[in-house]
N, C-alpha and C positions, 0 to 999 in steps of 0.2 A: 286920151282916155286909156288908163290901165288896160292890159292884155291881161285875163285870166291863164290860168296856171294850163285848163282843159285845153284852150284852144292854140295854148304854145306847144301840146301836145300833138293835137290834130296837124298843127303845121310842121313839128316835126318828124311826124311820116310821112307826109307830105311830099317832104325832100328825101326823103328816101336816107334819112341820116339814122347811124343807130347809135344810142349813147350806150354801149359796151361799156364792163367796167375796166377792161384791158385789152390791149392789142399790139403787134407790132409792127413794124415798118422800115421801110430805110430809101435814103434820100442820096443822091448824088448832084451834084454842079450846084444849080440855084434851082432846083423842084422844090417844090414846098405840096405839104400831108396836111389837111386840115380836116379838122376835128370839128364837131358842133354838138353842143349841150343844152337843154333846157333849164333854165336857174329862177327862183321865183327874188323877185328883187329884196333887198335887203339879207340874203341870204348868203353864207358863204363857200366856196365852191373851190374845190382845186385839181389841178393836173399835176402830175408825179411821170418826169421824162428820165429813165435809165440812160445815158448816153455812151452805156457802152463804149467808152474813151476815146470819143468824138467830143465834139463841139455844138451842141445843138442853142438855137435859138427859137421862142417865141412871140407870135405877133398876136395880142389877144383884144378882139371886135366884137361894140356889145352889138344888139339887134339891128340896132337902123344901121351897122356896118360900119359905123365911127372907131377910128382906133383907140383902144383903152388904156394900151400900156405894151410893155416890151418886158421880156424877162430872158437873160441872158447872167446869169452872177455866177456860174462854175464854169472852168475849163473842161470839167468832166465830170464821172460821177455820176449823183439822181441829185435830180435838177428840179425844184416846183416853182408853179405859176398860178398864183391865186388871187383871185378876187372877193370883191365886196359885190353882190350884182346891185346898182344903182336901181334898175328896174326889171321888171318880168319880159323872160322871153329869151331868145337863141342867142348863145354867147358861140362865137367859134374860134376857136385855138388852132392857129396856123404856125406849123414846126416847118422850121429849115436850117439848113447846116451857119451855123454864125461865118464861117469862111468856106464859101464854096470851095469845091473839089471833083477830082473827076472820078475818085474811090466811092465804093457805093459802102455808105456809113446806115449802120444796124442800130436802131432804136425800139427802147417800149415803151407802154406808155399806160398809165392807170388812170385813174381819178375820182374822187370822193365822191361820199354824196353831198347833195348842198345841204345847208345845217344853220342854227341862229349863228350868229355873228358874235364873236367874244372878244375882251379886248387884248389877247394874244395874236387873235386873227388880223385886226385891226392892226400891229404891229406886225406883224409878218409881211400882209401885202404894202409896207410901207417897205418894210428892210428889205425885200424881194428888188422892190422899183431904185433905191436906194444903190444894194449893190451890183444892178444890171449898169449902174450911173458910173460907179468906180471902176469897173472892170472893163469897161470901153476906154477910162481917162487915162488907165494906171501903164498905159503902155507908152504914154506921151514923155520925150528926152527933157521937154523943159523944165528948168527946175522950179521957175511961178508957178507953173500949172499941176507941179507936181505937190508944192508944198497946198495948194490949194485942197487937190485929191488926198492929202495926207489930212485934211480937217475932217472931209466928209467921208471917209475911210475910216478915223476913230467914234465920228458918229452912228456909225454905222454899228458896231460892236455892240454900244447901246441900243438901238434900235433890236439886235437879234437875241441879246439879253432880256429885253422887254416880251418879246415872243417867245420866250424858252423853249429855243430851237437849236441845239446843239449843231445840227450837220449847217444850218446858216451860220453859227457863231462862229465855229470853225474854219469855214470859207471867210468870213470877214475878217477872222484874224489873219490867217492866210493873205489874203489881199493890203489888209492892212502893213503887212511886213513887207510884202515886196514893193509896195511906195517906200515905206523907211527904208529900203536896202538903196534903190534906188535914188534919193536924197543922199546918201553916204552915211547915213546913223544903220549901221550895221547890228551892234551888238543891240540896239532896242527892236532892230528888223528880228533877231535871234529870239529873242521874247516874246514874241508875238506869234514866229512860226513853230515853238516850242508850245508852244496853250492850244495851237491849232492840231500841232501833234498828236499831243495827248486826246483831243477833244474824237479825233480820226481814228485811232489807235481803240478808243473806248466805244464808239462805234464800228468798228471793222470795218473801215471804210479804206478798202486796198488802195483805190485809183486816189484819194485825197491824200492817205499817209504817202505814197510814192512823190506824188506832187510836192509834197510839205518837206519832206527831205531833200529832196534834188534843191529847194528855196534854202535851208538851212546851209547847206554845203556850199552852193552858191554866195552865202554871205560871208564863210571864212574862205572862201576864195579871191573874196574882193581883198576883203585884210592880207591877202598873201598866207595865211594861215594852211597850206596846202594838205598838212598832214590831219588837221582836224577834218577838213573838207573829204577827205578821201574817209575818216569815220563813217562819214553817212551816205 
């Protein structure tokens, strides 16, 4: 039987839980910060994590505590986790370090209100799930596994294209290039972290343009190209 919108209310004071629309936090080893929101189903809803240039990950549980998804697609940066709510009632978003540590790492953390569903949205929390998928894979030496992630790493572009989401497009190119560096097709790895460039650069996005350089320099260093590599 649907849960009304009131009584997902009532029970979220209940728990003494506040849905702030920001806060901050910071996480060391394997502690995990969790977060709970009330979302009316069909609606769509997101968190926005600053990571401060750390590594954070997402575990996001809709009401009955079933896992929904995992959101983990940047090394760093602002980082979102969004859903579709399947149905009404307390979504909770549980942050932790993607590699624990014994530094106590600084996070913030905002989040929208929940809102009709558009088919942006709809594409976003695909490419979200999409490139949390690549950025676990893209670290694998095989090269099956690699030219694999190199399929669903170009589909993914598409996917963030579809969303017109610049700061995801640009992580996807970003990622999409360092599989091709990784494969040995270098100069197409250079084209891809060059679109991500620009894409960071037009966002002032420091901690992704630093990342996307160190990636570019990185690839004229494999070529032995050393003196281009020292350009960036």
């Amino acid at each position: 039987m649907p849960i009304s919108m009131t009584a997902v209310l009532m029970l979220l004071q209940a728990q003494s839980v506040s849905p702030r629309l920001s806060s901050t936090g910071f996480l060391s080893g394997e502690q995990i910060r969790p977060y709970s929101y009330p979302v009316t189903g069909g609606k769509f809803f997101q968190v926005v994590i600053d990571q401060s240039g750390h590594d954070f990950a997402v575990k996001i549980f809709d009401p009955r505590g079933r896992l929904l998804g995992n959101r983990d697609w940047r090394w760093n940066g602002t980082e979102t986790a969004s859903i579709i709510a399947p149905f009404t009632g307390i979504y909770r978003f549980e942050i932790r370090l993607a590699s624990p540590s014994s530094f106590r790492a600084t996070f913030s953390l905002r989040h929208s209100e929940p809102r009709n569903t558009t088919a942006q949205d709809r594409a976003l929390v695909t490419a979200e799930a999409a490139s949390t998928e690549i950025k676990a894979l893209a670290i694998s030496q095989d090269k099956e596994s690699l030219e694999h992630t190199r399929q669903k790493a170009a589909a993914s572009v598409q996917l963030w294209e579809s969303a017109q989401n610049s700061t995801g497009l640009a992580q996807a190119r970003n990622a999409f290039g360092f599989v091709l560096n990784a494969l040995g097709k270098h100069s197409e790895a250079r084209e891809q972290y060059i679109e991500a460039l620009n894409l960071r650069k037009s966002a002032n996005d420091r901690f992704g343009e630093a990342e996307t350089l160190h990636n570019v320099a990185a690839a004229y260093s494999a070529e032995r190209s050393n003196a281009l590599a020292l350009e960036y």
